[in-house]
ZALOLO-467304 format. One line per 4 residues: number of its first residue (from 1); their letters; for each residue x negated, y negated, z negated of N, C-alpha, C, CB. Coordinates in steps of 0.2 Angstrom, whole numbers. Each point is the difference from the previous one (the first is absolute). Glycine has a CB too. Example, Ala and Ser with C-alpha at 12.3 -4.5 7.8 and 13.67 -1.06 7.14 Angstrom:
BEGIN
1	as	-66:28:-39:4:-6:0:-4:-6:0:9:6:-6  -7:-11:10:-4:-6:-1:4:-5:-3:-6:3:10
REM end
This chain:
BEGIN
1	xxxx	150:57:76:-7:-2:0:-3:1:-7:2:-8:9  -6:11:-10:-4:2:-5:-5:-6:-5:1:11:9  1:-10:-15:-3:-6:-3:-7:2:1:10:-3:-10  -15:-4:9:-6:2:3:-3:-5:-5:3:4:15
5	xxxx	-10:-1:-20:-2:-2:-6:-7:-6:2:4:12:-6  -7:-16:3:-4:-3:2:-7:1:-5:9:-6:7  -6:9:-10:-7:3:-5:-5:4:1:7:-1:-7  -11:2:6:-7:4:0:-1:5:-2:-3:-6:1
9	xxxx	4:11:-4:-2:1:-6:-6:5:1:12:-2:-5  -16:4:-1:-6:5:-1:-6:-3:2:7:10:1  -9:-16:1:-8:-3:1:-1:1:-5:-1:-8:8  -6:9:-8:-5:0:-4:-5:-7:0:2:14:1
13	xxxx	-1:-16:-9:-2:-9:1:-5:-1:-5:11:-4:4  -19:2:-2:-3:-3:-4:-2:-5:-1:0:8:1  -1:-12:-5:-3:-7:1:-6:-1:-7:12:-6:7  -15:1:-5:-7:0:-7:-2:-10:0:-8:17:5
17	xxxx	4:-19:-6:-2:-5:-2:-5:0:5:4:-1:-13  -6:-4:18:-5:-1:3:-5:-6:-2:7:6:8  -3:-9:-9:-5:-5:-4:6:-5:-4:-13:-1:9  13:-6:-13:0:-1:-3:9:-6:4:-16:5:-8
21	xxxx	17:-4:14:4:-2:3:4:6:5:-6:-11:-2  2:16:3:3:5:4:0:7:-3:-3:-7:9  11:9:-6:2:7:-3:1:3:10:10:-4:-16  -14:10:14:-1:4:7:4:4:0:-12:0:1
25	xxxx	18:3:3:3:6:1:0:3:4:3:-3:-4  -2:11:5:0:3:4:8:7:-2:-17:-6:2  19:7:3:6:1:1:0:7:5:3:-13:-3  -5:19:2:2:7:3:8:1:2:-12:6:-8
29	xxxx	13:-5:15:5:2:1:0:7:4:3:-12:-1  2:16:-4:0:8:3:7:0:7:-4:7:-16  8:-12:16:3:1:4:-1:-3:8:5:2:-12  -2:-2:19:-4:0:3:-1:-5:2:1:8:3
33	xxxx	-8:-11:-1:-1:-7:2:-8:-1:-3:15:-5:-1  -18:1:0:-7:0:-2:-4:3:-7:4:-10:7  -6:13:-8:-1:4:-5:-3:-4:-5:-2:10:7  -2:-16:-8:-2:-3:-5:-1:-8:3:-5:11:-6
37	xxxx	7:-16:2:-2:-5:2:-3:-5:-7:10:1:12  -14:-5:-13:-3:-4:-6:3:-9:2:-13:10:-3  14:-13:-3:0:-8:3:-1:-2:-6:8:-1:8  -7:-2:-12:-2:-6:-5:6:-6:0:-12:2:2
41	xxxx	11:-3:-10:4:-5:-2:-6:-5:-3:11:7:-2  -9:-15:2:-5:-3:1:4:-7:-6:-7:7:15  4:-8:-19:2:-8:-4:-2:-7:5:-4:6:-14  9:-11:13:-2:-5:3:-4:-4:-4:9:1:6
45	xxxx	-14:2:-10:-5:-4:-4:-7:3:5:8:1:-15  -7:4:18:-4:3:5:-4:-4:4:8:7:0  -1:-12:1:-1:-6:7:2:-7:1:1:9:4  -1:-9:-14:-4:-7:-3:10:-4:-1:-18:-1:11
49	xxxx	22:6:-11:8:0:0:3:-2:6:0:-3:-12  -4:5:17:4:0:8:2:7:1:-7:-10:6  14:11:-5:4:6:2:-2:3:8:11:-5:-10  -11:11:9:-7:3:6:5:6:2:-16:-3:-6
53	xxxx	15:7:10:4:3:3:-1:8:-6:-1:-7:15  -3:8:-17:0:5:-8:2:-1:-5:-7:4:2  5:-11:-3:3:-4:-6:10:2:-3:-10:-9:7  11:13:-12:3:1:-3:0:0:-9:1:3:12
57	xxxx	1:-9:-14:-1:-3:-6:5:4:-3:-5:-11:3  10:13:-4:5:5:-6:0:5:-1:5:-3:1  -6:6:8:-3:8:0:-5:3:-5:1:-2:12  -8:-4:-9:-5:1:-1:-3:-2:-11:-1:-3:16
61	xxxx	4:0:-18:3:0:-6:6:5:-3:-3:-11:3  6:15:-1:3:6:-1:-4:7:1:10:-7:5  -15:6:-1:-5:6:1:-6:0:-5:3:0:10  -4:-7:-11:-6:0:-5:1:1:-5:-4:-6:4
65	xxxx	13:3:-7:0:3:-7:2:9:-1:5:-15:-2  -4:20:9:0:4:-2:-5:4:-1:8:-2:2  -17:0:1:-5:3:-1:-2:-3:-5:-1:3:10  2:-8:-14:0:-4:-6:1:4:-5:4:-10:5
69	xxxx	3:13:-5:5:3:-4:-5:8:-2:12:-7:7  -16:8:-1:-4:7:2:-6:-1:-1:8:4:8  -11:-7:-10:-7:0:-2:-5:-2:7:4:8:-10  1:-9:14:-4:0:8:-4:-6:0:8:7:7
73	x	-4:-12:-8:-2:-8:4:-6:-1:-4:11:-6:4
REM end
């Protein structure tokens, strides 16, 4: 049986600052299956520190500091 990988590889991934709790992304896939989908990452400061189904607090603190890092945020 053939080892079988579970990685992805080659999306093309963008994300930006939408306001001052949300990081919007959007994720182009060349391979087959939906050609572009967007979602959001969202602080639980958002919703007053009630964890919401976008709500990711480390993520969302790991992305900010790399548009941080990049003059983006």
């Amino acid at each position: 049986m053939a080892n079988e990988t579970k990685t992805l590889a080659g999306l093309h991934l963008n994300f930006w600052k939408q306001d001052e709790h949300t990081i919007h992304m959007s994720i182009k896939n060349p391979h087959a299956g939906k050609d572009a989908w967007l979602t959001s990452i969202e602080h639980t400061d958002k919703h007053e520190g009630t964890q919401m189904a976008r709500t990711h607090n480390n993520l969302f603190r790991d992305l900010k500091s790399i548009l941080e890092e990049n003059g983006k945020w």
